[in-house]
C-alpha angles and dihedrals in degrees: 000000000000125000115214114221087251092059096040093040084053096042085048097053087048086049095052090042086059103049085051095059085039093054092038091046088103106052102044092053088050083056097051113042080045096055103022099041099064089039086056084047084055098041092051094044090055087062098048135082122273123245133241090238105022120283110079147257115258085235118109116248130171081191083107101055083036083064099042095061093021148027129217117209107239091221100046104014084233105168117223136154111285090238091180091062083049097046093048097048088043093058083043098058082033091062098029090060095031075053092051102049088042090054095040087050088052101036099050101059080047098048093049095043085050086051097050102048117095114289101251089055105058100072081063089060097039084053096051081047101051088039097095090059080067093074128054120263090233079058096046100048093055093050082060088047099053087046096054106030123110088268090036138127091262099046102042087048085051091053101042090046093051095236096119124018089211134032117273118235106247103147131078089020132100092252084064091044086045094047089044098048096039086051095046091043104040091096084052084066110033082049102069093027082055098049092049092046097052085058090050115118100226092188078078089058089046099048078052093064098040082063107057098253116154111247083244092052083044094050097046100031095037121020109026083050098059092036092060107111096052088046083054086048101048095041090051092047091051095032096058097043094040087048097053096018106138103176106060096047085044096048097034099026096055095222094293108081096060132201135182097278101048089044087058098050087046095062088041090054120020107016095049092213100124094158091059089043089052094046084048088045082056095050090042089054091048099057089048086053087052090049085052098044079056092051096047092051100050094045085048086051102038084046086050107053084043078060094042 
């Protein structure tokens, strides 16, 4: 029985197809066992009892998800919101999305002077650019520390120059967590905007100009367009860390100014409650989810209309 080129190319493609999941079955199970096991941990440990001491009680509970949206008064069991839960994830996403435009205001400049620049030298700038990953984030938070504390670089230059009597109150505020993040996530944004603007065909820039088009109607009908992708991108990779970071309102806030992060390692450590730190690490990770479903549709729809 003869088989005609359509069938044995096709049998061929589904038999390639095969051999690719075969040969990608590892991996991915590796993948997965490493990033959904300890989400389905999570996950468990949200709808169980808490412990006397910390760890929890196999019994199931909803009391967890009930703390993250409410709280109950220990004297009259009135129920009411838990305001301080909402006020903490709104200065998270406050400061998550005040981190990404400034972030977005500062990277892009940076990323269009490194684009611009000849060819041979950019990999110089790429390279100052990338240099601060070298170093560890705890490192790096204290350097910003010792720069804007009462003693610090910014204050002693204010008073010797005249400019303040007394020294200004940068540290432990918001002002301090929005300068450090800004400052640890700013590669995280010049990167991708980099990488979209190299691509970038400046003959189009140039063909604006020609006709008479103003450098701000060049910049948001012809650049900013084209560059989309890598703005999508840059925005996405500030806007998840700064939302969860731990370590720069720990280290800058002092302790005071809380953020998601810090409000889930304090369930998980003083206040002994992990099933209500695992129920917020799932909220956490659903609005991340909801950040990512928004990146995945504008880039679909910014790829389709490129193909269009």
């Amino acid at each position: 029985m003869s088989v005609s080129p359509a069938e044995l190319s096709e049998t061929l493609r589904r038999k390639d197809i095969r051999d690719r999941w075969f040969l990608s079955a590892p991996a991915l199970i590796l993948i997965g066992v490493a990033s959904a096991g300890p989400l389905l941990i999570v996950v468990l440990y949200s709808f169980l009892a808490p412990g006397s001491y910390g760890d929890v009680k196999w019994a199931f509970s909803t009391d967890g998800w009930f703390n993250v949206f409410f709280s109950r008064d220990i004297f009259d069991e009135t129920v009411s919101l838990a305001e301080a839960h909402f006020s903490i994830f709104w200065r998270s996403i406050r400061v998550a999305l005040a981190t990404t435009v400034l972030c977005l205001i500062l990277g892009f400049p940076t990323a269009y002077f490194i684009a611009t620049r000849p060819p041979h030298n950019r990999s110089i700038w790429l390279f100052v650019i990338t240099i601060p990953f070298w170093t560890n984030m705890l490192i790096r938070a204290f350097a910003i520390q010792e720069v804007i504390r009462t003693e610090g670089l910014v204050n002693t230059l204010l008073l010797k120059l005249g400019i303040i009597s007394a020294p200004i109150q940068m540290l432990f505020t918001d002002f301090a967590i929005l300068l450090g993040m800004t400052y640890v996530h700013l590669p995280l944004m010049v990167l991708p905007l980099y990488a979209s603007l190299e691509k970038l065909d400046f003959r189009l820039v140039e063909a604006a100009y020609d006709l008479y088009a103003s450098r701000l109607n060049v910049l948001l009908k012809v650049i900013v367009p084209l560059v989309k992708p890598g703005l999508i991108a840059g925005s996405i990779l500030v806007f998840i860390p700064a939302l969860s970071s731990y370590v720069i309102p720990r280290v800058l806030g002092g302790g005071k100014n809380l953020m998601i992060g810090n409000l889930i390692e304090l369930q998980f450590g003083q206040g002994r409650n992990w099933p209500l730190g695992a129920a917020l690490s799932v909220t956490l990770v659903a609005i991340v989810l909801v950040a990512l479903l928004f990146y995945v549709r504008n880039v679909g729809k910014s790829g389709g209309g490129a193909h269009g």
